[in-house]
Structures are given as C-alpha cells and as structure tokens.
MMTF fields as JSON, N, C-alpha, C and O atoms, coordinates in Angstrom:
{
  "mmtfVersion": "1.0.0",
  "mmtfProducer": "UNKNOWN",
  "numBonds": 455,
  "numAtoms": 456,
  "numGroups": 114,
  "numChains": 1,
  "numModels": 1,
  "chainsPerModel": [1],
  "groupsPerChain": [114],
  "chainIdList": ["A"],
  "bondAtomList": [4, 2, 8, 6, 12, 10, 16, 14, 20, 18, 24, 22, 28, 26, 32, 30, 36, 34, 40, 38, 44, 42, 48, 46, 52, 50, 56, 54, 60, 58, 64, 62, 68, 66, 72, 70, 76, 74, 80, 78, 84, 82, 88, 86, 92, 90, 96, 94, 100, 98, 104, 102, 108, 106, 112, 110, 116, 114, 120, 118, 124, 122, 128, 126, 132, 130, 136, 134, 140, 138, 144, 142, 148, 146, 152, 150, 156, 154, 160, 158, 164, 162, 168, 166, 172, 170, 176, 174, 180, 178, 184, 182, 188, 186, 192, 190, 196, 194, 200, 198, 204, 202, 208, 206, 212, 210, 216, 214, 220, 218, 224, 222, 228, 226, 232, 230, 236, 234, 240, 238, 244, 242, 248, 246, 252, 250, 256, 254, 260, 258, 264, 262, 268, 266, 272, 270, 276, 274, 280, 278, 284, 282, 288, 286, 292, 290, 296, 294, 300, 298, 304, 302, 308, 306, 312, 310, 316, 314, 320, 318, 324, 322, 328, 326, 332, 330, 336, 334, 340, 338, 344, 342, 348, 346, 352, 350, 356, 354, 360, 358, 364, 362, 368, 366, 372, 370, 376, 374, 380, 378, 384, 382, 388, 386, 392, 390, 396, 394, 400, 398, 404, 402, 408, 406, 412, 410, 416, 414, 420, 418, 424, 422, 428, 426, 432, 430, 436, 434, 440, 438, 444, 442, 448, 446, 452, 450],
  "bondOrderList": [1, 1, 1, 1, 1, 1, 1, 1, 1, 1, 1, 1, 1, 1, 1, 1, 1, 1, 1, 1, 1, 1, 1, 1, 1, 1, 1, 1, 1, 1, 1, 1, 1, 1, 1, 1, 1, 1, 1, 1, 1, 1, 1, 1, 1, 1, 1, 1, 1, 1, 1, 1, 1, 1, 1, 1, 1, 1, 1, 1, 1, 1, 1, 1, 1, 1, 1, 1, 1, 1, 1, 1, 1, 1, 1, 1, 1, 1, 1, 1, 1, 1, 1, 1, 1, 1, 1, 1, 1, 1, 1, 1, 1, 1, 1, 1, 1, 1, 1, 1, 1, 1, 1, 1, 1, 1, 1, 1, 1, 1, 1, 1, 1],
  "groupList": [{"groupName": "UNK", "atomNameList": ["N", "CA", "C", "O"], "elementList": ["N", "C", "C", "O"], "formalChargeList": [0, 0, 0, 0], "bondAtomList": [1, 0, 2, 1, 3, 2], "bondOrderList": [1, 1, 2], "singleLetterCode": "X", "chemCompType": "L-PEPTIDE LINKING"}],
  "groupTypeList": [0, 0, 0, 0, 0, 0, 0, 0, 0, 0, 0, 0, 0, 0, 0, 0, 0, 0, 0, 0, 0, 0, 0, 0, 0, 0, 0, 0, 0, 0, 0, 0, 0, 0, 0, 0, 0, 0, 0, 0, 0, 0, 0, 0, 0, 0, 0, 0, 0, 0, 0, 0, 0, 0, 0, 0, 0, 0, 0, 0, 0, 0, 0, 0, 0, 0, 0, 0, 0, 0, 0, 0, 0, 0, 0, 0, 0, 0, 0, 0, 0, 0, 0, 0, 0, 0, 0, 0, 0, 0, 0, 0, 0, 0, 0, 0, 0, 0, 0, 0, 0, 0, 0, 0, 0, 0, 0, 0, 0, 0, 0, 0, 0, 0],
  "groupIdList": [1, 2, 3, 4, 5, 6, 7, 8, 9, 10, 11, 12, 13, 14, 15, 16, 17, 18, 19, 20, 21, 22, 23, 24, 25, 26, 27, 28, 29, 30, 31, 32, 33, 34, 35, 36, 37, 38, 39, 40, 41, 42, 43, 44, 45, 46, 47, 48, 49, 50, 51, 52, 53, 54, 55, 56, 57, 58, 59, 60, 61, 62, 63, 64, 65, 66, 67, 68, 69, 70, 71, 72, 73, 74, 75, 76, 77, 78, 79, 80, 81, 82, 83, 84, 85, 86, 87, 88, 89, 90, 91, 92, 93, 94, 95, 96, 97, 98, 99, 100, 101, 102, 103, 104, 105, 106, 107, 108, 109, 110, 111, 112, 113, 114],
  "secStructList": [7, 3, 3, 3, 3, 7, 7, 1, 7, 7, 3, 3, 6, 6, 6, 3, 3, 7, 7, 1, 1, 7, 3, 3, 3, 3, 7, 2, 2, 2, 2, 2, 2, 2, 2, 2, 6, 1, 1, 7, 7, 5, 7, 1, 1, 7, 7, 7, 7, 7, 7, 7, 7, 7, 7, 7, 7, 7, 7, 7, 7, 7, 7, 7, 2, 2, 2, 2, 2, 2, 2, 2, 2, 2, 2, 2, 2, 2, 2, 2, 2, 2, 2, 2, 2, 2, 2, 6, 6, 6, 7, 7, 6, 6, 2, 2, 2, 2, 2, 2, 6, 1, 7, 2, 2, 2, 2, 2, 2, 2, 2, 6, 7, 7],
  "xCoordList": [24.766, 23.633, 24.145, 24.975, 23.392, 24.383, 22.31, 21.262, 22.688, 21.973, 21.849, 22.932, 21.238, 20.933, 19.728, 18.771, 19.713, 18.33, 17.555, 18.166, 16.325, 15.952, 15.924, 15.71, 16.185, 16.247, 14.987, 14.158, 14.939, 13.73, 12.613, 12.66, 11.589, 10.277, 10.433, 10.348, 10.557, 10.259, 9.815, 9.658, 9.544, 8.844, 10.174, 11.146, 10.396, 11.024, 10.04, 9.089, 10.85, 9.915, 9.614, 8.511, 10.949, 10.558, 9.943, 8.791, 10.619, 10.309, 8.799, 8.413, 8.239, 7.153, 7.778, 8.898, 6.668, 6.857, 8.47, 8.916, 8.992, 10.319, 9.761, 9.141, 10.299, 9.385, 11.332, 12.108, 11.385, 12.015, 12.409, 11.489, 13.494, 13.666, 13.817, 14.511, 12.853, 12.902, 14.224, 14.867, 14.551, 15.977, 15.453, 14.325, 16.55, 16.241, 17.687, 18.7, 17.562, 18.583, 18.373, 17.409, 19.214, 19.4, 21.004, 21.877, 20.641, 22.249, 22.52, 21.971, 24.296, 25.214, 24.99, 25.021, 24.614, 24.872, 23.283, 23.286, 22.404, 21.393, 21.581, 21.245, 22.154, 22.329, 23.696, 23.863, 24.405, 25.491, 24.669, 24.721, 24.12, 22.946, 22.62, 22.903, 21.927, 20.666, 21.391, 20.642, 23.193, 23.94, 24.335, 24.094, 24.849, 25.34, 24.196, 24.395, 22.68, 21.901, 21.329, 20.499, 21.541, 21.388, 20.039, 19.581, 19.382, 17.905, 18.159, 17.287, 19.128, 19.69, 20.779, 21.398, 21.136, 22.181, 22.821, 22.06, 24.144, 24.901, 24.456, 24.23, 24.297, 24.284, 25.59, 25.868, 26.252, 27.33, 26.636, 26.198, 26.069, 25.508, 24.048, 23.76, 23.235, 21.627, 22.084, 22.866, 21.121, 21.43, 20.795, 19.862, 21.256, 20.142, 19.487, 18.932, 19.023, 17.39, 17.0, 17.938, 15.484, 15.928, 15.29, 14.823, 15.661, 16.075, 14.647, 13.656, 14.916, 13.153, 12.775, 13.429, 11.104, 10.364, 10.751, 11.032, 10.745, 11.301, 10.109, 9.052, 10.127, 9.19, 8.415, 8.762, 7.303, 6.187, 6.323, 6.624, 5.916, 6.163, 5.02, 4.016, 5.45, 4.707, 3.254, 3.422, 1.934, 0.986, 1.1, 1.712, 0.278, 0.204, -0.629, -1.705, -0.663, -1.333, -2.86, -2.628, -3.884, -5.197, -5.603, -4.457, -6.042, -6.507, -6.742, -6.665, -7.12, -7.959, -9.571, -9.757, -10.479, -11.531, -11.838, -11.818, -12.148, -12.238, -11.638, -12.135, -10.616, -9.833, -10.413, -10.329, -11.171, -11.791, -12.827, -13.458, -13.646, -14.912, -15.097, -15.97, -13.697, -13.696, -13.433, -13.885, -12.507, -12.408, -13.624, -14.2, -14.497, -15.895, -16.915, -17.413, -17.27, -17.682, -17.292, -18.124, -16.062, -15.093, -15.531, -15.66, -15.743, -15.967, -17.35, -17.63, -18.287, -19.353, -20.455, -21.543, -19.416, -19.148, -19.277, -20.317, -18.151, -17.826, -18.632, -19.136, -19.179, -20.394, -21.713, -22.129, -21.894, -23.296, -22.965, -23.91, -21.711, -21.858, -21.732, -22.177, -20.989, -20.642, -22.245, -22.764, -22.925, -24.783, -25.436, -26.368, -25.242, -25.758, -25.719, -26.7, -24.028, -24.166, -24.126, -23.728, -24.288, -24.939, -26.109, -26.464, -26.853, -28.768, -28.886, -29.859, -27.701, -28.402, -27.905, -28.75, -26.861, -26.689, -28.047, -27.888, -29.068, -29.674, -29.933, -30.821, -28.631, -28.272, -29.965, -30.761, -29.802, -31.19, -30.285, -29.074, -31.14, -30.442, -30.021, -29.33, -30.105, -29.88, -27.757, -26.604, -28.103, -26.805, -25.85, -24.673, -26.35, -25.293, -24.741, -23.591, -25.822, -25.668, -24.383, -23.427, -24.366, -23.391, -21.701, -20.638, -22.13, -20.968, -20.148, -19.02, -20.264, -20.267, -19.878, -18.835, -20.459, -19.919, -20.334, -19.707, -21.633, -22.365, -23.984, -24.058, -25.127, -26.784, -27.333, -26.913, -28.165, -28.923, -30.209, -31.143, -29.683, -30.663, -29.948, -30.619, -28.571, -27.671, -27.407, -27.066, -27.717, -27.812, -28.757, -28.618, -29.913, -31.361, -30.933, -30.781, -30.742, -30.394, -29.303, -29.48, -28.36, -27.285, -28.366, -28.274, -28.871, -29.659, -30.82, -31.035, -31.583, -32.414, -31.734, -32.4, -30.327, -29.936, -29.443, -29.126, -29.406, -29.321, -28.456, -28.647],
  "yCoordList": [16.201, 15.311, 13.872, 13.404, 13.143, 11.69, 10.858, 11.244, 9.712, 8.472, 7.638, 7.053, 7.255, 6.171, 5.793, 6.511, 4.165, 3.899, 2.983, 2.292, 3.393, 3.328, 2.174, 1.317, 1.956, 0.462, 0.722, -0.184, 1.162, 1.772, 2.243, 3.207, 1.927, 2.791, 4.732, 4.757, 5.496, 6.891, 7.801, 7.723, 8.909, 9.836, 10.73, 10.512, 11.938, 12.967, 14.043, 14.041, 15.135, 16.618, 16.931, 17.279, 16.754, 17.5, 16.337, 16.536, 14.901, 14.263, 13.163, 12.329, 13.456, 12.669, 11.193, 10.77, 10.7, 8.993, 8.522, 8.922, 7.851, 6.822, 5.14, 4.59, 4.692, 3.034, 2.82, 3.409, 1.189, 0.61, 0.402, 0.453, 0.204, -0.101, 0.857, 0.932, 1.572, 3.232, 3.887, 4.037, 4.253, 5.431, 6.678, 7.143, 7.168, 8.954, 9.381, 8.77, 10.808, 11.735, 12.859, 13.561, 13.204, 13.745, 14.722, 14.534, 15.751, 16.914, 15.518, 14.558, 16.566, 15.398, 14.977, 13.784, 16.396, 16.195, 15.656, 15.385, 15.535, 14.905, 13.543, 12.864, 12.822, 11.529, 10.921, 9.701, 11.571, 11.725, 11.209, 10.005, 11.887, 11.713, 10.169, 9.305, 9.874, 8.872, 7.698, 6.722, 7.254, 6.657, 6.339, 5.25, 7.299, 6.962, 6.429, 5.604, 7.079, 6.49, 5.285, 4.838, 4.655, 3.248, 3.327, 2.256, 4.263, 4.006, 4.005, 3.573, 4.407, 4.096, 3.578, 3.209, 3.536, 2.618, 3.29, 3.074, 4.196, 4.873, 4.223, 3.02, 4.635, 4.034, 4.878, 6.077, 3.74, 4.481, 5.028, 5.814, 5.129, 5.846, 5.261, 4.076, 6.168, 6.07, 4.545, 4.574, 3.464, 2.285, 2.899, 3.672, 2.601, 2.931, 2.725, 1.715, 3.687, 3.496, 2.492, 2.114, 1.718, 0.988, 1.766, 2.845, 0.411, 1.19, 1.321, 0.596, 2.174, 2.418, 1.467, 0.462, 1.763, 0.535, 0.853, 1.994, -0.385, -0.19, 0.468, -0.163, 1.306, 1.964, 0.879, -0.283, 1.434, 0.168, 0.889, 1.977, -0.404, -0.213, 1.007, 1.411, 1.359, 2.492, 1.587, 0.39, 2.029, 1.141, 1.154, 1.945, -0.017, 0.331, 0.726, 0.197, 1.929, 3.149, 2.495, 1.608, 2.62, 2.461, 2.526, 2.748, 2.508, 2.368, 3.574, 4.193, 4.047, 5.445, 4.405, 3.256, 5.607, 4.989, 4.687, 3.524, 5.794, 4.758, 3.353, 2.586, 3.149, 1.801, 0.283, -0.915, 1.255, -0.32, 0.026, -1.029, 0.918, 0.928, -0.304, -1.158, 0.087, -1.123, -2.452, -3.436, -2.503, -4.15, -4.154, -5.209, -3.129, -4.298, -4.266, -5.376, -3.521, -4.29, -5.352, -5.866, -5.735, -6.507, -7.807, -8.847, -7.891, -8.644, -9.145, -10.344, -8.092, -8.469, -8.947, -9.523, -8.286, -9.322, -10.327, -10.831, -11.055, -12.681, -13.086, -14.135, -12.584, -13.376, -13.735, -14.755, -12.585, -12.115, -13.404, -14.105, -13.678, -14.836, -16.322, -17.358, -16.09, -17.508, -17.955, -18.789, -17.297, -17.646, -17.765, -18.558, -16.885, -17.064, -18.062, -18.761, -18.487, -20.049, -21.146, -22.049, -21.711, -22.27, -22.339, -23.228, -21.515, -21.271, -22.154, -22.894, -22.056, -22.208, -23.917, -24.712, -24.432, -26.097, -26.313, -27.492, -25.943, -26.661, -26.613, -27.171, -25.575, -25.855, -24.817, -23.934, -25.278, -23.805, -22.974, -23.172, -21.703, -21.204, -21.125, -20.111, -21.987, -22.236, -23.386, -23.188, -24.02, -24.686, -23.691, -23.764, -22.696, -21.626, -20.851, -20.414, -20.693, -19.623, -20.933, -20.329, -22.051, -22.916, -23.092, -23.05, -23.34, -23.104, -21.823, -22.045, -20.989, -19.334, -18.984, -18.331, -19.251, -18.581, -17.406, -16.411, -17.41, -15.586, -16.186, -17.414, -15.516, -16.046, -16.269, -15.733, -16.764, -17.145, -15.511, -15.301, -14.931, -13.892, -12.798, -12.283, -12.477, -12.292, -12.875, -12.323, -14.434, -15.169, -14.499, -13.995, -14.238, -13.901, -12.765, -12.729, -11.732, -10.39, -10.609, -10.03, -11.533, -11.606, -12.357, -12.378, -12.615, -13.547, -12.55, -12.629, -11.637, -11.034, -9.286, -8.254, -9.364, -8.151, -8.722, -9.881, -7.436, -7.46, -8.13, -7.937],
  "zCoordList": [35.95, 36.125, 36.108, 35.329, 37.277, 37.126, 37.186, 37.704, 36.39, 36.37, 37.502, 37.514, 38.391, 39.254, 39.149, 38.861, 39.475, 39.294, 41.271, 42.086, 41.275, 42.899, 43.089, 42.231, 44.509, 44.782, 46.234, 46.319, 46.635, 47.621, 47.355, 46.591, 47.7, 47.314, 48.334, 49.562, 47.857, 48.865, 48.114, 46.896, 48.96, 48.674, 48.278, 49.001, 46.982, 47.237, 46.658, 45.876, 47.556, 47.353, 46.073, 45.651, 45.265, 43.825, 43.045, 42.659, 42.676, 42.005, 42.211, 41.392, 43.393, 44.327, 44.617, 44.9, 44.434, 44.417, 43.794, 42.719, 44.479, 43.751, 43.983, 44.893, 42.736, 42.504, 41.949, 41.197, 43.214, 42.899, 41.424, 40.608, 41.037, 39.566, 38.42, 37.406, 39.021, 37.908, 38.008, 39.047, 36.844, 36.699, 36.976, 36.811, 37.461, 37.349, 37.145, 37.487, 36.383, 36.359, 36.995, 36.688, 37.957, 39.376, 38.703, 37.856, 39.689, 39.671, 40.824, 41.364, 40.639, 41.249, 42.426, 42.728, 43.622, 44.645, 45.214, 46.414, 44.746, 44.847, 44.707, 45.677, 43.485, 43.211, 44.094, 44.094, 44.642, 45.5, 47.008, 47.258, 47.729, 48.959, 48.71, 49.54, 47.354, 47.336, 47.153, 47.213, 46.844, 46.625, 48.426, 48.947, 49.041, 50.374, 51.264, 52.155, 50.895, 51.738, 51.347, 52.139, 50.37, 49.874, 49.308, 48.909, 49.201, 48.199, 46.46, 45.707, 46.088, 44.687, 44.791, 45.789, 43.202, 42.905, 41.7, 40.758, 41.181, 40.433, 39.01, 39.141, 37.873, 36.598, 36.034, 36.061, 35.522, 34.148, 33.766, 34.606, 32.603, 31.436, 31.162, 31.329, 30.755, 30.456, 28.926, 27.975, 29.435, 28.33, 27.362, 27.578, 26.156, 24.583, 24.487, 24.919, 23.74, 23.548, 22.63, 21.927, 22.325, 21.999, 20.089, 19.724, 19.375, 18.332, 17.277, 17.181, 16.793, 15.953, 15.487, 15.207, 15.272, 14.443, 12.96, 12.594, 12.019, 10.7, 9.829, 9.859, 9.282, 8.379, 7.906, 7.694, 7.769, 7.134, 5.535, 5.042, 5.121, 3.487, 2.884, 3.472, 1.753, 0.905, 0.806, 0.574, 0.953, 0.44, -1.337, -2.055, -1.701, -3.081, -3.646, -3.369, -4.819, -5.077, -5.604, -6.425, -5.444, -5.802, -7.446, -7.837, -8.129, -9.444, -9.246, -8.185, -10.57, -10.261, -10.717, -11.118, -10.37, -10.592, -12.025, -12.428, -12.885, -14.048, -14.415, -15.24, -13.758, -14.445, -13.564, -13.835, -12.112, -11.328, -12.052, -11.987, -12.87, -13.069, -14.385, -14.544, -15.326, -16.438, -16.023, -16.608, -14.743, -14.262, -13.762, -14.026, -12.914, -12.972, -14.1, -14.284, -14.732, -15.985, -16.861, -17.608, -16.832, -17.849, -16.904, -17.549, -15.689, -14.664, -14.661, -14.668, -14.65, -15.135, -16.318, -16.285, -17.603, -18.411, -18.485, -18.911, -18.051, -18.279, -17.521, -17.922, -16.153, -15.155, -16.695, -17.244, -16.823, -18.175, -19.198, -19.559, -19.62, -20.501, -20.033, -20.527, -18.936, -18.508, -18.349, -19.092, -17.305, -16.989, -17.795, -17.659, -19.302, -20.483, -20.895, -21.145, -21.133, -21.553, -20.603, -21.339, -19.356, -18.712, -19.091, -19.865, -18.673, -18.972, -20.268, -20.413, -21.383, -22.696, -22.47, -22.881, -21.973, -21.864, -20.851, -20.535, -20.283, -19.576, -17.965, -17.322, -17.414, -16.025, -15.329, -15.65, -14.806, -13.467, -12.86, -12.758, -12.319, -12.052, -10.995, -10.89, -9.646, -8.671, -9.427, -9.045, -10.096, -10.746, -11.099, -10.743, -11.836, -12.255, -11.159, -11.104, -10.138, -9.207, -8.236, -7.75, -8.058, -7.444, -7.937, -7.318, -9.6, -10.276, -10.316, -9.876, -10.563, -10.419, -9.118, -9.071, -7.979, -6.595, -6.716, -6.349, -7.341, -6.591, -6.283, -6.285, -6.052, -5.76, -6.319, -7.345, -6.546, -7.351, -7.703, -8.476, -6.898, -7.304, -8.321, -9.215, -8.138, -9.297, -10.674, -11.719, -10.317, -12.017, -12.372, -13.486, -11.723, -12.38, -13.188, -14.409, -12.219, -12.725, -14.461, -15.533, -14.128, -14.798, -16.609, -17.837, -15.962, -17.404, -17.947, -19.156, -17.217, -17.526, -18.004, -17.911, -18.49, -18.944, -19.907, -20.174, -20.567, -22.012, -23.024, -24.225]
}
C-alpha cells in the first residue's frame, strides 16, 4: 500500500469522488497509474497524527449532602442575625435588604423567624 495525495479532482470506481488535496492509501499498482498519470502526487509516509487532547482534570468531588445542608443553615444563620441586628440599630428593611445583597422580601422572612 503506498500514500499519495490528489492533485486532480476525478472520479474512481472504487473510491468515488477524488478532491484535490485529499490523501489516499492505494495498493501499489494503483498508486503507481495515478503517479504516471499526474492526478496524484507519491507521499513518503502518512504525516502524524496529530497528538491527543490533554486529559481534562479530575472534577472536584461534591460535598455530600448533609455537609451543604449544614453550610446552608450555618449560612442562614448569620443572614438571621446579621438582619436581626440591623433591624435592632434602626435600619428598614429595604436598608438591610441593600446591605446584605439578598430582597427585601427575604429580610422579612429572615426577621420574622424564630
């Protein structure tokens, strides 16, 4: 089997369509023909391939759930006191809900539990 790659657009029986530029591997005396009649062109050797994509990294493993269930309580927590004590200096709750970075319909919630 020899490498050439087409320099002619043609038709062949077995392989159909040939597109300029494309390689093919051909038995000899086939690639032998397509060399003398000038529609290919001999390749040394098939170039390398090119070389793999690098493994993507391991993701990193998830909490299990109980342990996000305590970061969001522990989370919601500190929301529950921080609004608590806001509310108690004076602020509204539209102020807390600004300071804080959550709604004002969450301070509510956050002030009206326990």
């Amino acid at each position: 089997m020899k490498l050439v790659q087409a320099k002619l657009r043609h038709y062949d029986a077995i392989l159909g369509r040939v597109t300029p530029g494309d390689e093919y591997e051909l038995e000899d005396a086939v690639a032998e023909r397509w060399v003398k009649a000038g529609v290919a062109d001999a390749l040394a050797e098939r170039p390398p391939p090119p070389p793999p994509p690098a493994p993507e990294p391991e993701p990193e493993e998830e909490p299990e759930e109980a342990e996000q269930e305590e970061v969001r309580e522990e989370d919601r927590e500190r929301l529950r006191v921080a609004a608590k004590q806001l509310s108690e200096e004076g602020k509204s709750q539209y102020q807390i809900a600004e300071l804080l970075g959550i709604s004002r319909d969450r301070v509510r919630r956050l002030l009206k539990a326990p």
